[in-house]
N, C-alpha and C positions, 0 to 999 in steps of 0.2 A: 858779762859772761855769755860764752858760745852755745847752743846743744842743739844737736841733732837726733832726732831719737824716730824707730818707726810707728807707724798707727798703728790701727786695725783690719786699715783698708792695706791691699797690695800694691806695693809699688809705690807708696805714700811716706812722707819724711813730714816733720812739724819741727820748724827752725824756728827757734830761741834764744832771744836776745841780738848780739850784733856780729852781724856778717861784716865783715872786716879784713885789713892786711893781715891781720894779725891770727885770724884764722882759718884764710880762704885753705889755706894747705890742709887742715883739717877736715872742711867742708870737702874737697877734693878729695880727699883719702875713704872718707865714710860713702861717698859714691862710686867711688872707682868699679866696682861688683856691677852695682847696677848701672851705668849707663853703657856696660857690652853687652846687656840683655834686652831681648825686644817688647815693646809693648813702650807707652805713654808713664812718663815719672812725674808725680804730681810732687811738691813742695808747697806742704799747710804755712804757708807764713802770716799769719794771726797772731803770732805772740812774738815775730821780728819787731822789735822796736829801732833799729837804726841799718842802714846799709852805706855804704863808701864805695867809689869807684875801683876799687879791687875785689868786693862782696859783688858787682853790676859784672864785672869778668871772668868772674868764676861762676856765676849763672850762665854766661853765655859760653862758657868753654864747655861746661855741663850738656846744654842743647846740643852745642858741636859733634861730642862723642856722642850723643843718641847717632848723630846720623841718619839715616832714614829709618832706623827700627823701632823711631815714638819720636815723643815731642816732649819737651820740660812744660810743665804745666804749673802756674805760679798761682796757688788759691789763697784767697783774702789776706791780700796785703794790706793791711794797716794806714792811713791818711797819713804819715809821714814816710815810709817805703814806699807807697803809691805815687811821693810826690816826685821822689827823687826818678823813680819807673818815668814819670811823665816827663820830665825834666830831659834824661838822657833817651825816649823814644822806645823805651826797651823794647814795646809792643810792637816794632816793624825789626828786631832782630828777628831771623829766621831760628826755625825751629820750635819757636817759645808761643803758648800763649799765657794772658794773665786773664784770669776767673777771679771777678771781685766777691763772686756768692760764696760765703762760708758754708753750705754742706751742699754738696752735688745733688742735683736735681732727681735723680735713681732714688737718694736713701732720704729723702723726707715722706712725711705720712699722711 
């Protein structure tokens, strides 16, 4: 099972469970709003447990529509998401970065 849901923080998604064929149209529809807006869109994926080379396209068509008004920003992906990330290079698509640190360096104490 799919979910996307927002945080706390602005401009932050935390994607749940599997990014897939079967849902990238989903995924794409809950961001359509935000990636015509400016600023950096961060995507908590800590509790993605699997992604498929149609979940890896739909992150990069994501980046695409920022354009130059931010970056897709991938935080704490998970040691099997991470692999497949490394597998297909995700981290030299343009636009993307990926942050393996689960809470951003600003809100620790």
């Amino acid at each position: 099972m799919f979910k996307i849901e927002g945080t706390e923080r602005s401009r932050e998604f935390r994607l749940t469970g599997e990014l897939d064929m079967a849902v990238q149209n989903e995924f794409a529809e809950a961001l359509a709003e935000e990636v015509g807006l400016e600023g950096d869109l961060t995507l908590d994926l800590s509790a993605l447990t699997f992604i498929d080379s149609a979940g890896i396209q739909a992150l990069i068509r994501a980046a695409d529509n920022l354009k130059d008004r931010g970056r897709l920003i991938l935080r704490a992906p998970g040691k099997t998401v991470m692999r497949v990330f490394d597998l297909v290079r995700l981290d030299t698509a343009p636009n993307m970065q990926i942050s393996t640190e689960e809470t951003p360096e600003d809100e620790r104490t």
